[in-house]
C-alpha positions as CSV (number, residue, x, y, z in Angstrom):
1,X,3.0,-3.6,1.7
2,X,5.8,-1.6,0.1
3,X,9.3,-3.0,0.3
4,X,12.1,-1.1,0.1
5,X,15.5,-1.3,-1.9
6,X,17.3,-2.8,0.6
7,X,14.4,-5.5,1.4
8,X,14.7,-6.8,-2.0
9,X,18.0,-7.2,-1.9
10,X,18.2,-9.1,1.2
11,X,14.9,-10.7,0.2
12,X,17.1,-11.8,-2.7
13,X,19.9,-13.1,-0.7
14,X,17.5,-15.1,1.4
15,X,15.9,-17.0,-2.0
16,X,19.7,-17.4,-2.9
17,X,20.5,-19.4,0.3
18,X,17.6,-21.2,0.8
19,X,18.0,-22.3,-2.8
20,X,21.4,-23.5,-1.2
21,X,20.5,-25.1,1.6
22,X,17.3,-26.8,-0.1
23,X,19.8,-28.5,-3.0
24,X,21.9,-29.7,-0.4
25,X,19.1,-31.3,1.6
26,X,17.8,-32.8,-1.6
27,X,21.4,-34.0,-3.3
28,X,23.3,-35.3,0.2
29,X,20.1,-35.9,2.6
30,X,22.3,-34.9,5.3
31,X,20.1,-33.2,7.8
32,X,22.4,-32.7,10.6
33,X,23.3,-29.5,10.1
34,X,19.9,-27.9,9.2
35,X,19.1,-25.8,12.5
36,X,22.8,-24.5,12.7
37,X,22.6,-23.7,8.7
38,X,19.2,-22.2,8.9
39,X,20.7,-19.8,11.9
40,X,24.1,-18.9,10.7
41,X,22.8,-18.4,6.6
42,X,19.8,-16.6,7.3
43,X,18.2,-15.7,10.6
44,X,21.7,-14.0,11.8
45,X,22.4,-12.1,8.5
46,X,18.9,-10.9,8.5
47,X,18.6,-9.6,12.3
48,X,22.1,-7.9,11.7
49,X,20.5,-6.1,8.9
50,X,18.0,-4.5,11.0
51,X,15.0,-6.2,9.1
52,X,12.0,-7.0,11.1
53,X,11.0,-10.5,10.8
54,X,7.7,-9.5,9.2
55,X,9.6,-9.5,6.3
56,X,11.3,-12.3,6.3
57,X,7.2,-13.9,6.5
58,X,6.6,-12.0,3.2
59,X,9.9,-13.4,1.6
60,X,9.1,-16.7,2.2
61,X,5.2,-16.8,1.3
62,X,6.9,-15.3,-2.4
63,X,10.1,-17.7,-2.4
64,X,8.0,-20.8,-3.8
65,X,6.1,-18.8,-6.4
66,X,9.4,-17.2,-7.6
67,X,11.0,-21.0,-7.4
68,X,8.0,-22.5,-9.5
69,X,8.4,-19.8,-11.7
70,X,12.0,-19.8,-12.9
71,X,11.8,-24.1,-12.8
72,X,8.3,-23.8,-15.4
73,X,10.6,-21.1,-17.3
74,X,13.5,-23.2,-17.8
75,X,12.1,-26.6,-17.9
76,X,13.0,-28.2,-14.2
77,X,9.4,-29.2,-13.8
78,X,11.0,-32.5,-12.0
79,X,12.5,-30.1,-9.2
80,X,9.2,-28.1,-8.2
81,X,7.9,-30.5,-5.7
82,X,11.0,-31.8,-4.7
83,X,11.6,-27.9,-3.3
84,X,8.6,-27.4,-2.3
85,X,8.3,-30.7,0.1
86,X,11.4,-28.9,1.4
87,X,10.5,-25.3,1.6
88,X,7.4,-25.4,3.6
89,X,8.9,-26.9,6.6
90,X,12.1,-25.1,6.4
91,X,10.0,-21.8,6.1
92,X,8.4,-23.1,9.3
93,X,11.4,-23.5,11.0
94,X,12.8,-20.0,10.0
95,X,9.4,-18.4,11.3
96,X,9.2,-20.5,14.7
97,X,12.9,-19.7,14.6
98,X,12.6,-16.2,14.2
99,X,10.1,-15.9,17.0
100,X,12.0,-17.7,19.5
């Protein structure tokens, strides 16, 4: 599938604040907020963009394989299953989300 310019970039912005959300999950273990943060950071922003959630699938099958990636790149070995445990639900979520 081709994506276009403004996919990446919003593709890019997603990766940025899932990186977000995903630190804070794993540095404060608060999980209160998740739902509300997974809404507000990224479902909103990407519906008010005009993207179709299709997208947002493709984005998140590629996150993890970017993530494990830059950590093998720049040495955080110790982080890539930490993200991962916390980046296949959370990817869930978003697509149940997104569908709901």
């Amino acid at each position: 599938a081709v994506v276009s310019t403004q996919s990446t970039g919003e593709l890019r912005k997603l990766a940025v604040k899932l990186m977000s959300i995903g630190y804070s999950l794993v540095h404060t273990k608060d999980y209160t907020d998740i739902f509300i943060d997974l809404d507000e950071m990224i479902l909103r922003p990407w519906a008010s963009a005009g993207l179709p959630f299709s997208l947002l699938e493709l984005g998140l099958s590629k996150l993890l394989g970017c993530y494990v990636n830059a950590a093998t790149n720049t040495g955080l070995y110790s982080t890539i299953s930490t993200f991962e445990r916390y980046l296949r639900p959370i990817s869930s979520c978003l697509l149940v989300l997104s569908n709901s």
